[in-house]
C-alpha positions in Angstrom: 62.6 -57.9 -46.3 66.2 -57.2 -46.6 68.5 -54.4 -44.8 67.0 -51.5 -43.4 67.5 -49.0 -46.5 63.9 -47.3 -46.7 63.6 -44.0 -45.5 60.3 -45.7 -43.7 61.4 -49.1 -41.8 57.8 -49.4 -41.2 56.4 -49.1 -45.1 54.5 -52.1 -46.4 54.1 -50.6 -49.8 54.0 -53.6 -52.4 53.7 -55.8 -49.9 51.3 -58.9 -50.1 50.3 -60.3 -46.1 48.2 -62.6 -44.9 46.6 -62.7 -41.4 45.1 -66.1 -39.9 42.2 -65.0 -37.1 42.0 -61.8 -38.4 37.8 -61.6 -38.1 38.6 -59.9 -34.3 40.8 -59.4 -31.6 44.2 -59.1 -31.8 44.0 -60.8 -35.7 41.7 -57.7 -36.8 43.9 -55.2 -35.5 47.0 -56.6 -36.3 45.5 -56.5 -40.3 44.2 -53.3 -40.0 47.4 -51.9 -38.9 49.7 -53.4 -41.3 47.1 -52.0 -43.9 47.9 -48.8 -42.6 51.3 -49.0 -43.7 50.9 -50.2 -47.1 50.0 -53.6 -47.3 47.6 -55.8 -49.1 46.2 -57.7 -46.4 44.3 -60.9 -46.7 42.2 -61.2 -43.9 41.2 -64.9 -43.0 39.5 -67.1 -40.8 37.1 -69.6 -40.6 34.1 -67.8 -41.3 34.2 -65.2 -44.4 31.3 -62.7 -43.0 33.8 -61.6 -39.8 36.6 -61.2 -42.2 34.6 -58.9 -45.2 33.6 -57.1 -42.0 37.1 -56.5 -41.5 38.4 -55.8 -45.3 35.1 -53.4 -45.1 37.1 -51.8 -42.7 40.0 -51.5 -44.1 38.9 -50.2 -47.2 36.5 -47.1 -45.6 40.0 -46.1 -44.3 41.8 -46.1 -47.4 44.0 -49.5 -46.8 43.7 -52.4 -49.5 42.4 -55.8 -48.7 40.7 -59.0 -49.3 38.8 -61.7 -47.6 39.1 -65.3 -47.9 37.8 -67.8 -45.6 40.2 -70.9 -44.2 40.0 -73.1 -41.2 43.5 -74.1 -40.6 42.6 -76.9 -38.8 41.5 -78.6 -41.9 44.4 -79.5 -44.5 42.5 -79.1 -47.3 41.5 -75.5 -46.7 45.3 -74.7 -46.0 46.0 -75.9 -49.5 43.6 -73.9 -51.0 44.5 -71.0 -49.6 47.5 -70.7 -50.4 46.9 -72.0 -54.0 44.5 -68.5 -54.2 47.4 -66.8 -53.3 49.5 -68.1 -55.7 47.5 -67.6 -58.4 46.0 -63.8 -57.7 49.3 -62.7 -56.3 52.1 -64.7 -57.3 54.2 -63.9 -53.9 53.4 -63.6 -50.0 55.4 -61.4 -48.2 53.8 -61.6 -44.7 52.2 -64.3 -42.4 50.9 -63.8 -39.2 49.7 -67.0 -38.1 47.3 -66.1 -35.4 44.4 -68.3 -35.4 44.2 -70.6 -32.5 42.2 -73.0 -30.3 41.9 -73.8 -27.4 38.5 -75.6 -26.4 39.2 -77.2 -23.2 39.4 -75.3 -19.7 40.2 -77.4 -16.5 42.5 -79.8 -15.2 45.0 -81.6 -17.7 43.9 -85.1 -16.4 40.9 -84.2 -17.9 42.0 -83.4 -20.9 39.9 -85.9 -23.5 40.7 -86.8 -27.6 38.9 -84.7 -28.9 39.9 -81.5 -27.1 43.4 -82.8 -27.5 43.5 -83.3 -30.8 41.2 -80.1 -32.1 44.3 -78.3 -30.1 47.1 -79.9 -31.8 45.7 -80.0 -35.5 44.7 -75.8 -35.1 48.3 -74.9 -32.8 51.0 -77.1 -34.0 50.1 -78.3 -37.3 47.9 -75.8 -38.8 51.0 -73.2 -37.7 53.1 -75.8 -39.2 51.6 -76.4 -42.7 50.7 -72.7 -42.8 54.4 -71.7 -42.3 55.7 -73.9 -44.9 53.7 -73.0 -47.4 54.0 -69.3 -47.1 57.7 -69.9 -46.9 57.6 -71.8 -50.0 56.1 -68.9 -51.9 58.3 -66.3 -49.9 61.2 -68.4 -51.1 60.2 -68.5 -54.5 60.6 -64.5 -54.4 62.2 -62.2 -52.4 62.0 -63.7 -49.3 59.2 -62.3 -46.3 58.6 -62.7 -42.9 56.5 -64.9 -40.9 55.1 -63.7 -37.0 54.0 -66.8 -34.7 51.0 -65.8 -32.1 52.4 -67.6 -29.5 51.2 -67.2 -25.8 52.7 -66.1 -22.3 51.7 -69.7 -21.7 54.2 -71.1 -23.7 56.5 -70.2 -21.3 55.2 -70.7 -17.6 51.7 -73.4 -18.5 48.7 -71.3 -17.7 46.3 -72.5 -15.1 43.6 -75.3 -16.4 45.3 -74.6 -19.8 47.3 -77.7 -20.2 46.9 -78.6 -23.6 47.1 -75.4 -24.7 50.2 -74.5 -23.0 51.7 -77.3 -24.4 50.8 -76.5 -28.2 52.1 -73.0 -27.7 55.6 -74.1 -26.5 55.5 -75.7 -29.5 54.7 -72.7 -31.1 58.4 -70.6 -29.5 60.4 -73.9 -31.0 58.4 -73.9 -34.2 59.6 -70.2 -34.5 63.3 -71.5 -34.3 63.4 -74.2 -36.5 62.1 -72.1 -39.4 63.7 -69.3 -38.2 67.0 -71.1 -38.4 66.2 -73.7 -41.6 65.0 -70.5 -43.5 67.1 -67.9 -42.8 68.8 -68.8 -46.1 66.1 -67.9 -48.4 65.8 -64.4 -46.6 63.1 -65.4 -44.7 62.8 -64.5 -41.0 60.1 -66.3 -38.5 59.7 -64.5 -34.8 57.3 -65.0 -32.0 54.7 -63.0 -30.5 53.5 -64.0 -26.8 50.8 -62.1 -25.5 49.9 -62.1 -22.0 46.3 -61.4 -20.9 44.5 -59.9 -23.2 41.0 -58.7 -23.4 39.6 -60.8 -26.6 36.6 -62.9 -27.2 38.9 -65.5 -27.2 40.5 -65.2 -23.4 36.4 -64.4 -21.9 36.9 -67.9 -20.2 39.9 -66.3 -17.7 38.8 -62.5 -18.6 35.2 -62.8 -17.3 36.2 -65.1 -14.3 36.9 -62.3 -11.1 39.1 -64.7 -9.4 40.9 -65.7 -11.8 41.5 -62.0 -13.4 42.4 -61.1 -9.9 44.9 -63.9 -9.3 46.2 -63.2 -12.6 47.0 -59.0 -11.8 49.0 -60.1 -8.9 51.7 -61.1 -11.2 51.5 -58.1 -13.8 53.4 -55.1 -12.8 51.5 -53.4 -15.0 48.7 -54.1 -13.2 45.5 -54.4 -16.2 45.5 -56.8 -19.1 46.0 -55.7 -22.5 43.8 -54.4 -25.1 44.5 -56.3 -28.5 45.1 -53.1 -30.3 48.1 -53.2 -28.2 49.3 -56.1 -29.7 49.7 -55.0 -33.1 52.4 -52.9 -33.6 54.9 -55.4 -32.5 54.1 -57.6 -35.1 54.4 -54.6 -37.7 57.9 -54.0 -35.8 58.4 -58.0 -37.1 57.2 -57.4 -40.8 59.1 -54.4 -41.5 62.4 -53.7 -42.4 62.7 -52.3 -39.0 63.5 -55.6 -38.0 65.5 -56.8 -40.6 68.3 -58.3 -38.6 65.9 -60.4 -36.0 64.9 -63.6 -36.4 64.3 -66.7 -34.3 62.9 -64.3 -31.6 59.9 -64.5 -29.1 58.8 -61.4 -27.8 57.0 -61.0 -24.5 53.9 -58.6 -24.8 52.7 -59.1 -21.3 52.8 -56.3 -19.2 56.1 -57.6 -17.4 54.2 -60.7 -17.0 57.3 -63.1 -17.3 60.0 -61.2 -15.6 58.5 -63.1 -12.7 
């Protein structure tokens, strides 16, 4: 992941990624595109089926990729990932850390435990244990580059998303901290924040007219996103195309945030 001195900025040739929610959504399509460009893409997420599904995919198109099941909620599971990795591979040059959670919808006084703490150990400390152990094993080689799905939210707390809101903030410093601590070992960490976004994941405020509605009024664009569209920003962040940013978050919103 050095200076830009491919003929390609966007090949992934040789490259080893791995992508965290990556059984649908915007996780599937952001591992079937960098597997378009080269990469060996390790699909992952809690269940294996949804992710051999995907690597299915991948490989009726030509691309090359495996699937391997991790919760990254769970400690354990992190650890053993990663340990897979290190032994079939030897290196990581990608991590998209996508996989989120977000099981509560309503007011934050209402927030209980359990919702609380599901949404902290997935969002801040499954993205935190995640990152430093793919940056151990980029440092240990040439380097890489790791891409933080943050959220629009992150910035301006969405609507009977408290908790939530909160662990993606945490996300956009996360992305600093490493971006800034690991910079040395030619490692660079960015951000992506989607805005509304038309996944599985988002039904809750998708399916929900009024809320849609409410929500459009502040999108020049006018629509939500597809999670296609969400993709080739994070290749933008993996390739040498990029080599120069780090510490970034990148609004993918429809002009959601200029306000």
């Amino acid at each position: 992941m050095g200076q830009n001195t491919e003929k390609n900025l966007f090949d992934l040739t040789g490259k080893v990624a791995l992508v965290t929610g990556a059984s649908r959504g915007i996780g599937e399509h952001i591992a079937k595109l960098l597997a378009q460009h080269g990469a060996h893409v390790i699909v992952s997420s809690r269940k294996v089926e949804g992710c051999q599904a995907v690597v299915d995919s991948i490989k009726t198109a030509g691309g090359s990729a495996q699937a391997i099941a991790c919760h990254i909620g769970e400690m354990d599971q992190i650890e053993s990932i990663f340990s897979t990795i290190s032994a079939e591979h030897g290196k990581l040059d990608i991590l998209v850390n996508n996989a989120a959670a977000n099981p509560y919808f309503g007011h934050v006084l209402d927030t209980d435990l359990s919702a609380f703490q599901k949404t902290v150990d997935v969002n801040i400390r499954g993205y935190f244990f995640m990152s430093t152990l793919g940056a151990k094993l980029m440092r240990d080689s040439d380097g890489g580059a790791i891409v933080n799905v943050a959220s629009i939210n992150g910035v301006i707390p969405g609507d009977y998303q408290g908790i939530y809101s909160i662990t993606k903030a945490a996300v956009i410093s996360m992305t600093k901290t490493f971006a800034k601590e690991c910079a040395q070992f030619n490692i660079r960490v960015n951000a992506l924040l989607p805005g509304g976004t038309d996944t599985k994941f988002a039904s809750t405020l998708v399916n929900n007219k009024e809320i849609l509605e409410q929500l459009m009024t502040h999108v020049p664009m006018r629509r939500i996103a597809q999670p296609e569209e969400m993709a080739g920003t994070v290749l933008y962040l993996v390739s040498n195309a990029s080599s120069y940013t780090t510490g970034t978050a990148i609004n993918v919103d429809g002009g959601f945030l200029i306000g």
